[in-house]
N, CA, C and O atoms as a Tripos MOL2 file, in Angstrom:
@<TRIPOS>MOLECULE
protein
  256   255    64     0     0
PROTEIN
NO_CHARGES

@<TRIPOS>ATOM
      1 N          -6.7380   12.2620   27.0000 N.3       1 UNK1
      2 CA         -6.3750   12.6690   25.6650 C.3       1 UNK1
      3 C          -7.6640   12.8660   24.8530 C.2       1 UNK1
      4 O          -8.3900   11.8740   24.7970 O.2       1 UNK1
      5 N          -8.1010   14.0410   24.1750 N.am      2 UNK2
      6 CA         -8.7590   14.1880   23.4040 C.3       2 UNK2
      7 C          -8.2640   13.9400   22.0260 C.2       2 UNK2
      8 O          -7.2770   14.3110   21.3910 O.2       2 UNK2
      9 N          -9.7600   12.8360   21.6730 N.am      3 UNK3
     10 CA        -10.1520   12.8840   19.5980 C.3       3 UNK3
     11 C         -10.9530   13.2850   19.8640 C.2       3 UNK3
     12 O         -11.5820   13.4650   20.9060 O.2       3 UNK3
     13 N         -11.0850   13.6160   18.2610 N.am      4 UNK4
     14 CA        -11.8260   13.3920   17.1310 C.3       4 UNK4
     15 C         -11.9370   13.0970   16.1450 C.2       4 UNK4
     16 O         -10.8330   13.0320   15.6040 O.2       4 UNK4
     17 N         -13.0400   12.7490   15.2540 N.am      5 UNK5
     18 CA        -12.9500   12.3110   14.3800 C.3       5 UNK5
     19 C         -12.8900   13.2750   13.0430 C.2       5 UNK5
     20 O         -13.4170   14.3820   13.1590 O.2       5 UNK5
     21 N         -12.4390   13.0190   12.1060 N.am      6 UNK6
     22 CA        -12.3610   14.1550   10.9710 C.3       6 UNK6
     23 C         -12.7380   13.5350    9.1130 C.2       6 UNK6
     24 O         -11.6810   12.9610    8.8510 O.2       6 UNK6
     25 N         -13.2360   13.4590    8.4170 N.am      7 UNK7
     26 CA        -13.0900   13.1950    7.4410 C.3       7 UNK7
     27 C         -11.2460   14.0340    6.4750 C.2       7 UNK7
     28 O         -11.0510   15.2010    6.1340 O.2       7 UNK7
     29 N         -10.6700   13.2860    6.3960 N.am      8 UNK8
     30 CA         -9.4510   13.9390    5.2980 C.3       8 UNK8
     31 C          -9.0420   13.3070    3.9520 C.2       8 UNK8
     32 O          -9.4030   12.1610    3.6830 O.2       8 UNK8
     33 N          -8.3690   13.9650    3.1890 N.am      9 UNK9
     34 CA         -7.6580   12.9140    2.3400 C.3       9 UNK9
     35 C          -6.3300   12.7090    2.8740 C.2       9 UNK9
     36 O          -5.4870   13.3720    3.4800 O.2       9 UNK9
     37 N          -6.4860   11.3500    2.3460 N.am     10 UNK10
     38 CA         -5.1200   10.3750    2.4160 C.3      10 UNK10
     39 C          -4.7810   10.1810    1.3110 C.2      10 UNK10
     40 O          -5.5610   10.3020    0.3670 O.2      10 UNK10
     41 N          -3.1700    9.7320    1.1440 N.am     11 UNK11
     42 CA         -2.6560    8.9510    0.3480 C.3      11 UNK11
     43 C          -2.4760    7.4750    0.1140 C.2      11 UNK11
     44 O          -1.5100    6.8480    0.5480 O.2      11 UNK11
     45 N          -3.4100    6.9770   -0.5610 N.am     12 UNK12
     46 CA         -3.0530    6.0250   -0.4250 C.3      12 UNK12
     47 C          -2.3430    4.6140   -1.6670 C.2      12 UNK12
     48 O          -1.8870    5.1800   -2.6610 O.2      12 UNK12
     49 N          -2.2280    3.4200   -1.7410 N.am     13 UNK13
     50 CA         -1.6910    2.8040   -2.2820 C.3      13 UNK13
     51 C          -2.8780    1.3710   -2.6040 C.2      13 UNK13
     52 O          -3.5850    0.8420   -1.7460 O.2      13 UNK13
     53 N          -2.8130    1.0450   -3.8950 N.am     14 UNK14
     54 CA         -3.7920    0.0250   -3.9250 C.3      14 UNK14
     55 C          -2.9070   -1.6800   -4.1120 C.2      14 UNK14
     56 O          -1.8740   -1.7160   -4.7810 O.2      14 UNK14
     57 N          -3.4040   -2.8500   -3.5170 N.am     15 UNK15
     58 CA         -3.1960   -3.8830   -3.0650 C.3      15 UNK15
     59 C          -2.5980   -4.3460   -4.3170 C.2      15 UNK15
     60 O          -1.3720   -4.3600   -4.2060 O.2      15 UNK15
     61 N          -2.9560   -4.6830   -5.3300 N.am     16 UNK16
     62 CA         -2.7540   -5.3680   -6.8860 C.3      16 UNK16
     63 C          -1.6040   -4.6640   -7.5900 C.2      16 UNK16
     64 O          -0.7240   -5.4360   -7.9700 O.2      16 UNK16
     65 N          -1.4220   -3.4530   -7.8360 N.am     17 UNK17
     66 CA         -0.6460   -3.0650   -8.8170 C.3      17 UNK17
     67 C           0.2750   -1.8510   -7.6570 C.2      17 UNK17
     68 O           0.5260   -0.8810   -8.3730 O.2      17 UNK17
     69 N           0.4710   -1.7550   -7.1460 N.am     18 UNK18
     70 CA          0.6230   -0.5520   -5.6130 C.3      18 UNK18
     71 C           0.1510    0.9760   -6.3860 C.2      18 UNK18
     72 O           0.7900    1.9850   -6.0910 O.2      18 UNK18
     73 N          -0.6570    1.0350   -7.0850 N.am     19 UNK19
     74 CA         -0.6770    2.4020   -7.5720 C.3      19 UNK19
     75 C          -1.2430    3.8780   -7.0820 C.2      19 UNK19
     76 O          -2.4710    3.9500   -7.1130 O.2      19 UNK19
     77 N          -0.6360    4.9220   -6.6890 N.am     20 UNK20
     78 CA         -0.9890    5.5430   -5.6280 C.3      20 UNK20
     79 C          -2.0540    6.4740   -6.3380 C.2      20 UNK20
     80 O          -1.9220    6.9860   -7.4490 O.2      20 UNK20
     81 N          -3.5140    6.6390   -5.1850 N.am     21 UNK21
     82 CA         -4.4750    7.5490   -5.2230 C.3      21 UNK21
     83 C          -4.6810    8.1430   -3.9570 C.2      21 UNK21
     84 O          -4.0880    7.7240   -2.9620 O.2      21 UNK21
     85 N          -5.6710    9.3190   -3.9090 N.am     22 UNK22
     86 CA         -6.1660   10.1820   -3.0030 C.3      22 UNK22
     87 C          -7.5460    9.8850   -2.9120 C.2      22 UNK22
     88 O          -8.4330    9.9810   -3.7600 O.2      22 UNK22
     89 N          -7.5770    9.4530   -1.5600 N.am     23 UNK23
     90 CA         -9.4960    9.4190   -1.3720 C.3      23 UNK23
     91 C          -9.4300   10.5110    0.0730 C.2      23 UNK23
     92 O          -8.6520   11.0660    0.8480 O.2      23 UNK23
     93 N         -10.5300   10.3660   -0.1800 N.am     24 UNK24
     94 CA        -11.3420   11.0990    1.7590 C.3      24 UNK24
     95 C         -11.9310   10.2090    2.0010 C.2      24 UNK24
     96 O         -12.9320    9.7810    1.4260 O.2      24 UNK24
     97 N         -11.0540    9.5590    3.4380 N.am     25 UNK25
     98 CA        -11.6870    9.0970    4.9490 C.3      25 UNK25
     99 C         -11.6720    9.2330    5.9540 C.2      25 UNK25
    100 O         -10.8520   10.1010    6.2520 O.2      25 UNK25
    101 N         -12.2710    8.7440    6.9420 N.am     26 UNK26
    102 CA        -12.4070    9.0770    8.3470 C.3      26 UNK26
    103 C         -11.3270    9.0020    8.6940 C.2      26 UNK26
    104 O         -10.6300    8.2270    8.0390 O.2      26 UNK26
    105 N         -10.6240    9.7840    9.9270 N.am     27 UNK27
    106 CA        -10.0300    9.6990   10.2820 C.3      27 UNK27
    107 C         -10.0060   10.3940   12.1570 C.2      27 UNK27
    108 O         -10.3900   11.5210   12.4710 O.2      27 UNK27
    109 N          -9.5820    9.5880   12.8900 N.am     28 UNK28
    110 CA         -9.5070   10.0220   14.3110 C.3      28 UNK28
    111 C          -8.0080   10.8480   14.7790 C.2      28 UNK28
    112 O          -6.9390   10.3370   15.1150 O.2      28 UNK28
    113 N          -8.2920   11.9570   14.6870 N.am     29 UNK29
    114 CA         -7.2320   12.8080   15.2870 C.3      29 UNK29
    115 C          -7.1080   12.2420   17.1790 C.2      29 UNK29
    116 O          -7.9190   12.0390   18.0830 O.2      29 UNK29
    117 N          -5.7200   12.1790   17.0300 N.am     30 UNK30
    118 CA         -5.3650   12.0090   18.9160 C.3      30 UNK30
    119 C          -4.9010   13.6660   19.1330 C.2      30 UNK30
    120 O          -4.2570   14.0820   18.1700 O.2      30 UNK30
    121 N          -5.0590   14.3910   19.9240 N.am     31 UNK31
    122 CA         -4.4550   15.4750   20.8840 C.3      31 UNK31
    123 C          -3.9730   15.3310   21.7220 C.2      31 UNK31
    124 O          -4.3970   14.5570   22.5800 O.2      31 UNK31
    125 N          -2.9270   15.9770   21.8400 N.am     32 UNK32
    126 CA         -2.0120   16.1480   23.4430 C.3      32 UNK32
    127 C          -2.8380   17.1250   24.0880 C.2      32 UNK32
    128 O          -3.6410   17.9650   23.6810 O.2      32 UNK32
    129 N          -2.2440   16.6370   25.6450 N.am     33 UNK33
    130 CA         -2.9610   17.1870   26.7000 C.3      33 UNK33
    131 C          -3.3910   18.2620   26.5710 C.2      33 UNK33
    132 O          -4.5320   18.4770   26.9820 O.2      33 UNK33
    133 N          -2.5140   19.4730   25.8620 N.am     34 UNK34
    134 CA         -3.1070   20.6920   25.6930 C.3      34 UNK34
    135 C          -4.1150   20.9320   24.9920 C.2      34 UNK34
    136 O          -4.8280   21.8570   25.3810 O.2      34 UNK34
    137 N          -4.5120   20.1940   23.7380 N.am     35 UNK35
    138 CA         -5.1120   20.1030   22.9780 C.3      35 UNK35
    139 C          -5.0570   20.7700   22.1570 C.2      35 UNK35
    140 O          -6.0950   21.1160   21.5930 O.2      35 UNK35
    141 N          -4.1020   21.1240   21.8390 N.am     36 UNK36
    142 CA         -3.6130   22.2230   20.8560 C.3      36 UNK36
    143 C          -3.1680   21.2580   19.7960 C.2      36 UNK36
    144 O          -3.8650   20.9220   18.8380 O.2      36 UNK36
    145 N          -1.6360   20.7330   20.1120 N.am     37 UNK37
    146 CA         -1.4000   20.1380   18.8020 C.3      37 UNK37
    147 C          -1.8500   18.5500   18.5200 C.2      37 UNK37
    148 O          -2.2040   17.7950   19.4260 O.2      37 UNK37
    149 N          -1.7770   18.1820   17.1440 N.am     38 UNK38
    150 CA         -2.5070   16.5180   17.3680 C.3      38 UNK38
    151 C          -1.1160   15.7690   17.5130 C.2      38 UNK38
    152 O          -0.0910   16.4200   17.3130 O.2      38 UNK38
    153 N          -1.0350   14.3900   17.8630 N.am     39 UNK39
    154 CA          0.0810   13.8120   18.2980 C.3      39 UNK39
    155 C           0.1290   12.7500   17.2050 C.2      39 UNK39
    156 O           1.2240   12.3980   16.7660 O.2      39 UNK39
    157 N          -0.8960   12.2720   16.7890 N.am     40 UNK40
    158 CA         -1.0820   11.2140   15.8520 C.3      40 UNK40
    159 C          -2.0890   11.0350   15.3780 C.2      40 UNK40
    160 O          -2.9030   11.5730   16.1290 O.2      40 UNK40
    161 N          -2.7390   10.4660   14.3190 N.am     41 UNK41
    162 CA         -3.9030   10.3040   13.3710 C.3      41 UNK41
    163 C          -4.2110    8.3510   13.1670 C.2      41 UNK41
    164 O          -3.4170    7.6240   12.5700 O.2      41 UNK41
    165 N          -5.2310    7.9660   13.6770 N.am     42 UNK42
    166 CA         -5.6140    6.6590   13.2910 C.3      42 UNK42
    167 C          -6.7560    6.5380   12.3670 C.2      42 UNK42
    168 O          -7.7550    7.2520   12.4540 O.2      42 UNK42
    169 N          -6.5890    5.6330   11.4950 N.am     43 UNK43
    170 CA         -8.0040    4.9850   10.7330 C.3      43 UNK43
    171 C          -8.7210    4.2250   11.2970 C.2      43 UNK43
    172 O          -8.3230    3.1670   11.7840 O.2      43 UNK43
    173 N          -9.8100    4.5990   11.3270 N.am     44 UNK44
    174 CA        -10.8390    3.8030   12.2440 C.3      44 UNK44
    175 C         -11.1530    2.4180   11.9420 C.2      44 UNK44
    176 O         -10.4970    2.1270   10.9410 O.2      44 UNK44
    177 N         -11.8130    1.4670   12.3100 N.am     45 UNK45
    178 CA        -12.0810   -0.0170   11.1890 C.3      45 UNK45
    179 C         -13.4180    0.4530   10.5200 C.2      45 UNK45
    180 O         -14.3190    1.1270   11.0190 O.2      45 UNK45
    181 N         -13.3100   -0.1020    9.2020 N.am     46 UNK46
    182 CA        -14.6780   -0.3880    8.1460 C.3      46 UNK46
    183 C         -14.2030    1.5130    7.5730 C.2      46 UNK46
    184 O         -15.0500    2.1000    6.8990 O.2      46 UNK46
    185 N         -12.9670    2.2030    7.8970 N.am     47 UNK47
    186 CA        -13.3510    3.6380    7.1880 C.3      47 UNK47
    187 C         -12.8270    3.3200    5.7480 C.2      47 UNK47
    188 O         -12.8780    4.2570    4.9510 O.2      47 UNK47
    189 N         -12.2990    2.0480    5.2790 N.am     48 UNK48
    190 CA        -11.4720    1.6770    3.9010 C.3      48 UNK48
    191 C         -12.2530    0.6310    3.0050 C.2      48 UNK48
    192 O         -11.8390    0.0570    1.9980 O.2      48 UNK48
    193 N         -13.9180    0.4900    3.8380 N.am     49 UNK49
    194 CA        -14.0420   -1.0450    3.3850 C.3      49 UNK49
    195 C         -15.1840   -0.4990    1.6130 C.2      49 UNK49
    196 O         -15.4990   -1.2320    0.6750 O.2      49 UNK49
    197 N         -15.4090    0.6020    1.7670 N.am     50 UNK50
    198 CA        -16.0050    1.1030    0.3040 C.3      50 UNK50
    199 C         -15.3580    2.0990   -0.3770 C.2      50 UNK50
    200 O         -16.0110    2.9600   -0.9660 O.2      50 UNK50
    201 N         -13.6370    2.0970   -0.3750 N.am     51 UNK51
    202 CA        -13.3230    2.6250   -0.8450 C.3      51 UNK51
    203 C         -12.0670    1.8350   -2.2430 C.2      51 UNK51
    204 O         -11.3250    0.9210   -1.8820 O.2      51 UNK51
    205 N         -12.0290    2.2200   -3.3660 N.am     52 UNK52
    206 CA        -11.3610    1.1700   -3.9260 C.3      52 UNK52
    207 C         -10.3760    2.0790   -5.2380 C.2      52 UNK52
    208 O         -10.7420    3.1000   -5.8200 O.2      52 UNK52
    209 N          -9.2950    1.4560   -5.4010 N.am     53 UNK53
    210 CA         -8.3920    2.2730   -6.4210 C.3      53 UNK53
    211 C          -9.3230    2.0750   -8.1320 C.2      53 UNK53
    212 O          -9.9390    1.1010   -8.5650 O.2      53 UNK53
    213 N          -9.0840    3.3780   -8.7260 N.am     54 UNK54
    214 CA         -9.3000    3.4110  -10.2810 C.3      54 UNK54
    215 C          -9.7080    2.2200  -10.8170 C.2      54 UNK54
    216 O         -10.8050    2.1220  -11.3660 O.2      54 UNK54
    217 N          -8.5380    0.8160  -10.6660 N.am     55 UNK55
    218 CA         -8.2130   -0.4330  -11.2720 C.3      55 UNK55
    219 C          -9.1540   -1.6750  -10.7820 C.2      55 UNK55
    220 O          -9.3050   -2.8310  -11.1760 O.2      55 UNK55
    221 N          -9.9240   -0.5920   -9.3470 N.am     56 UNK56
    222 CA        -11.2120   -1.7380   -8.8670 C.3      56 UNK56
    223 C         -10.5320   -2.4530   -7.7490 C.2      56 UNK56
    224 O         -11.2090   -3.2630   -7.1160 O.2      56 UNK56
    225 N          -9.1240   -2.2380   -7.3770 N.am     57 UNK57
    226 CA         -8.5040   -3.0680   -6.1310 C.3      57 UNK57
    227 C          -8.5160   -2.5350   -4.8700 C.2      57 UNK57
    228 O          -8.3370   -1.3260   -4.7280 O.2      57 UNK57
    229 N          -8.7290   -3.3690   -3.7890 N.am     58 UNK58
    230 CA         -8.4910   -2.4610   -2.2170 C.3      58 UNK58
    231 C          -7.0030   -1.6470   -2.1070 C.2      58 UNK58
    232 O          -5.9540   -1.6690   -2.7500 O.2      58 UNK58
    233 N          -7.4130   -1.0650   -1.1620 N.am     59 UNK59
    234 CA         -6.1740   -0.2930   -1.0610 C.3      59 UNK59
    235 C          -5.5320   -1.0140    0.6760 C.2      59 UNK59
    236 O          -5.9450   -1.6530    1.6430 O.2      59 UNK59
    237 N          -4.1070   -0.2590    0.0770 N.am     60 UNK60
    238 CA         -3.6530   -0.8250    1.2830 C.3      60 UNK60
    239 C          -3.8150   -0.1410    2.3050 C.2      60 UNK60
    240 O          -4.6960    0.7090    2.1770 O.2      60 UNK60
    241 N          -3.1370   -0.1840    3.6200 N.am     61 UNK61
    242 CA         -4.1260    0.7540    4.7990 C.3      61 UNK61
    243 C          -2.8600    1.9700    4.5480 C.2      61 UNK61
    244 O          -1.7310    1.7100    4.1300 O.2      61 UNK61
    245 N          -3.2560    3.0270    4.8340 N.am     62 UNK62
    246 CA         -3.2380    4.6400    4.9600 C.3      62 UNK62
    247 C          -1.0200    4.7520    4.8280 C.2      62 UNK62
    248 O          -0.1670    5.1790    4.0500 O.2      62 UNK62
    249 N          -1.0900    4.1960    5.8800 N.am     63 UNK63
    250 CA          0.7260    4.2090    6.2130 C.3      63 UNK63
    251 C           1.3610    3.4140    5.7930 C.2      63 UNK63
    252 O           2.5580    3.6250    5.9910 O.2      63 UNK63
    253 N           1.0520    2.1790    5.0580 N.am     64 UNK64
    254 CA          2.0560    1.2330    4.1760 C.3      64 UNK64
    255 C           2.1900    1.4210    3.2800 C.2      64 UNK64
    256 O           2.9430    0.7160    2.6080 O.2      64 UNK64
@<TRIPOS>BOND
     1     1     2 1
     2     2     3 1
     3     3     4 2
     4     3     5 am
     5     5     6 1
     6     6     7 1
     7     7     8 2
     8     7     9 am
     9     9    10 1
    10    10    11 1
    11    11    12 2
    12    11    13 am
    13    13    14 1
    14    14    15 1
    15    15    16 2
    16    15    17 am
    17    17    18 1
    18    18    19 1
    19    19    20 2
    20    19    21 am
    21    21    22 1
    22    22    23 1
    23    23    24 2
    24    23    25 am
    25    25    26 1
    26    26    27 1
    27    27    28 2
    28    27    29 am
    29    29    30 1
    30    30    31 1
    31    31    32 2
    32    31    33 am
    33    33    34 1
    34    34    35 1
    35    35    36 2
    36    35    37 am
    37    37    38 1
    38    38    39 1
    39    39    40 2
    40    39    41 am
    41    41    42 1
    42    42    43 1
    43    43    44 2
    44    43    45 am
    45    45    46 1
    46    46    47 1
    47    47    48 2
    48    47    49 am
    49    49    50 1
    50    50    51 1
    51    51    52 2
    52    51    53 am
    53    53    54 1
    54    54    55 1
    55    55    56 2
    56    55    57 am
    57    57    58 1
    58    58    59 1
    59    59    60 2
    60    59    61 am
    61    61    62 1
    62    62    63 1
    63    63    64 2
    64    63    65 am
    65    65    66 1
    66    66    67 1
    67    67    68 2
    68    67    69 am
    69    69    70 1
    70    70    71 1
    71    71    72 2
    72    71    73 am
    73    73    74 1
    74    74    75 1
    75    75    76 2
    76    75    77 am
    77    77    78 1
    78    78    79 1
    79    79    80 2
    80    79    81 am
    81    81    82 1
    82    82    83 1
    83    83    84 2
    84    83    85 am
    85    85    86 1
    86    86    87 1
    87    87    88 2
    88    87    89 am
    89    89    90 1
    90    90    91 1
    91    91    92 2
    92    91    93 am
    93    93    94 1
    94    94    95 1
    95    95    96 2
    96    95    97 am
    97    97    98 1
    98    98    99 1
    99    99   100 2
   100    99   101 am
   101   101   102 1
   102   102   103 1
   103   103   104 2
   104   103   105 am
   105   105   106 1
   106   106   107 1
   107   107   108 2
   108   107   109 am
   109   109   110 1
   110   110   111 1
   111   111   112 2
   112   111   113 am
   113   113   114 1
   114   114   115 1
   115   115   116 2
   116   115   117 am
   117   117   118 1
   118   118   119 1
   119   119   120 2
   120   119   121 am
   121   121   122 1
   122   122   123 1
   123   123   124 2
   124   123   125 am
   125   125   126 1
   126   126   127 1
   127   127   128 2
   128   127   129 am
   129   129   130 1
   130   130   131 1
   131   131   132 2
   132   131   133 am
   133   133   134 1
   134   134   135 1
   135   135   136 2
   136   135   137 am
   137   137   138 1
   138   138   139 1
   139   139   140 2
   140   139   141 am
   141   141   142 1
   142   142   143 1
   143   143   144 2
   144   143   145 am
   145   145   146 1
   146   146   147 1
   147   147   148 2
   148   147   149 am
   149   149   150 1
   150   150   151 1
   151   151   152 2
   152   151   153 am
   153   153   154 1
   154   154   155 1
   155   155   156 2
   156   155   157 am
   157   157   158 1
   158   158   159 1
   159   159   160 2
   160   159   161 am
   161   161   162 1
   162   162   163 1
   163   163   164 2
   164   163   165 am
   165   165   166 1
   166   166   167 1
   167   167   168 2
   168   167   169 am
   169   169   170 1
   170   170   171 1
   171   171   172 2
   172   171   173 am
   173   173   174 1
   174   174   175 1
   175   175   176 2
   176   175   177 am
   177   177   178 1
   178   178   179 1
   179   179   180 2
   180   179   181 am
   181   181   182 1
   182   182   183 1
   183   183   184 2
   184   183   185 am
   185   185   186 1
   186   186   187 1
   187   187   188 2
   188   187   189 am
   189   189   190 1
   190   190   191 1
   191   191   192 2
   192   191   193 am
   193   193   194 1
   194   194   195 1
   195   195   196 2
   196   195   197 am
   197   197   198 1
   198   198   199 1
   199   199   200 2
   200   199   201 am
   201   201   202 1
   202   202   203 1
   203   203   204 2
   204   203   205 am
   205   205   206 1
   206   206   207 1
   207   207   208 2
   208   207   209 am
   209   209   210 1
   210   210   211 1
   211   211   212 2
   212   211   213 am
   213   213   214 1
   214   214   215 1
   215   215   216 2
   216   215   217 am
   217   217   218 1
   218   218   219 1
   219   219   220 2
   220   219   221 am
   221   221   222 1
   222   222   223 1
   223   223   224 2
   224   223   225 am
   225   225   226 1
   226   226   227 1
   227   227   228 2
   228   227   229 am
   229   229   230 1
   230   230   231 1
   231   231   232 2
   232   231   233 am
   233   233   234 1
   234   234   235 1
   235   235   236 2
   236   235   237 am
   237   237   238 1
   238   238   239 1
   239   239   240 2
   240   239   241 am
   241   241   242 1
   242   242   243 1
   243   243   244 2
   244   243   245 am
   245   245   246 1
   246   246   247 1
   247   247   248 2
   248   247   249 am
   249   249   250 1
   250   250   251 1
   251   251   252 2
   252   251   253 am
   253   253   254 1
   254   254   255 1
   255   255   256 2
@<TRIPOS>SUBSTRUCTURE
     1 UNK1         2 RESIDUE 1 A UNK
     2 UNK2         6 RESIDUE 1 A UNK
     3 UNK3        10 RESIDUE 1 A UNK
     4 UNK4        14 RESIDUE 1 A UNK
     5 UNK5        18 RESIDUE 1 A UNK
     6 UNK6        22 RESIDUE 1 A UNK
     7 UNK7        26 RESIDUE 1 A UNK
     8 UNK8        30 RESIDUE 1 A UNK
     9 UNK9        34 RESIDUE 1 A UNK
    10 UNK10       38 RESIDUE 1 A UNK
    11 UNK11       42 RESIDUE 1 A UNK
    12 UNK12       46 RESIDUE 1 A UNK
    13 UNK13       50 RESIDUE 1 A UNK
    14 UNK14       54 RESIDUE 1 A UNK
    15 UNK15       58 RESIDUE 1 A UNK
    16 UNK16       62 RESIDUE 1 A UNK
    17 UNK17       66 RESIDUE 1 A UNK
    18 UNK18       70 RESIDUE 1 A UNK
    19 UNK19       74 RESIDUE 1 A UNK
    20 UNK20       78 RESIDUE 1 A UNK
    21 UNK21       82 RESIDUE 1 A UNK
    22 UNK22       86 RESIDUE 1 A UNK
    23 UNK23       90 RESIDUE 1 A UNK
    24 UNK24       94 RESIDUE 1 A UNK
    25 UNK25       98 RESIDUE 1 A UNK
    26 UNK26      102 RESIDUE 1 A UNK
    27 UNK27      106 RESIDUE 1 A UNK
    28 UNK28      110 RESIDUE 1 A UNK
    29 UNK29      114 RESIDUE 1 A UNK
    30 UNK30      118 RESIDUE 1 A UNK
    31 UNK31      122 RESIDUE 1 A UNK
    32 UNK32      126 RESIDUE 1 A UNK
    33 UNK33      130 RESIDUE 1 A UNK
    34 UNK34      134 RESIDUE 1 A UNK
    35 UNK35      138 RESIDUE 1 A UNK
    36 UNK36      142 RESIDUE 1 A UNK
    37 UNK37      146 RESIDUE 1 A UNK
    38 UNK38      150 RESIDUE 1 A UNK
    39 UNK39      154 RESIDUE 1 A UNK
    40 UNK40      158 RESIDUE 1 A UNK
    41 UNK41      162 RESIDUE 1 A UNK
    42 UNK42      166 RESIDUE 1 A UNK
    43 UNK43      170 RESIDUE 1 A UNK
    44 UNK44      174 RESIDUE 1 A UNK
    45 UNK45      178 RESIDUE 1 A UNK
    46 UNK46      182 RESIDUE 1 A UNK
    47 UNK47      186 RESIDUE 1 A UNK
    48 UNK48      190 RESIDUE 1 A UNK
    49 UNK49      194 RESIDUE 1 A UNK
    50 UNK50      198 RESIDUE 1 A UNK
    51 UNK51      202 RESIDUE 1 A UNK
    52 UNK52      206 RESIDUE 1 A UNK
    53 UNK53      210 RESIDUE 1 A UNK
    54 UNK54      214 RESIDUE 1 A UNK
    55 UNK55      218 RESIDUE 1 A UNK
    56 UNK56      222 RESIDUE 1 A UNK
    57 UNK57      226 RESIDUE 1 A UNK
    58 UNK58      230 RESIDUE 1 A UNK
    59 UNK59      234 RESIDUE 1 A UNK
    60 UNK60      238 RESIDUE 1 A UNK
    61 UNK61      242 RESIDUE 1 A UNK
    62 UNK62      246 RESIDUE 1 A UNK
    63 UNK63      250 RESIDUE 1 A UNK
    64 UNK64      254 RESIDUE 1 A UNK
């Protein structure tokens, strides 16, 4: 299976108040065998650890 890695924006949600923002992070695309379409998208570790909502709080991870 081919990745890569991609910088994108996400949606995300911050820890304290859940309030939703948009940042750009890394992100590892998975491909199916063909490599045509992607099958799924993971966050890498440390791609969330300098990123922080408006209010100064972490965010929660990408899909919660």
């Amino acid at each position: 299976m081919r990745t890569e890695d991609e910088l994108m924006f996400r949606d995300l949600r911050c820890q304290k108040y859940n309030h939703p923002f948009t940042e750009e992070i890394w992100q590892t695309l998975h491909y199916a065998p063909d490599g045509i379409e992607i099958l799924f998208r993971t966050t890498p570790k440390g791609a969330l650890d300098d990123v922080r909502c408006w209010c100064g709080s972490l965010p929660k991870g990408p899909n919660a």
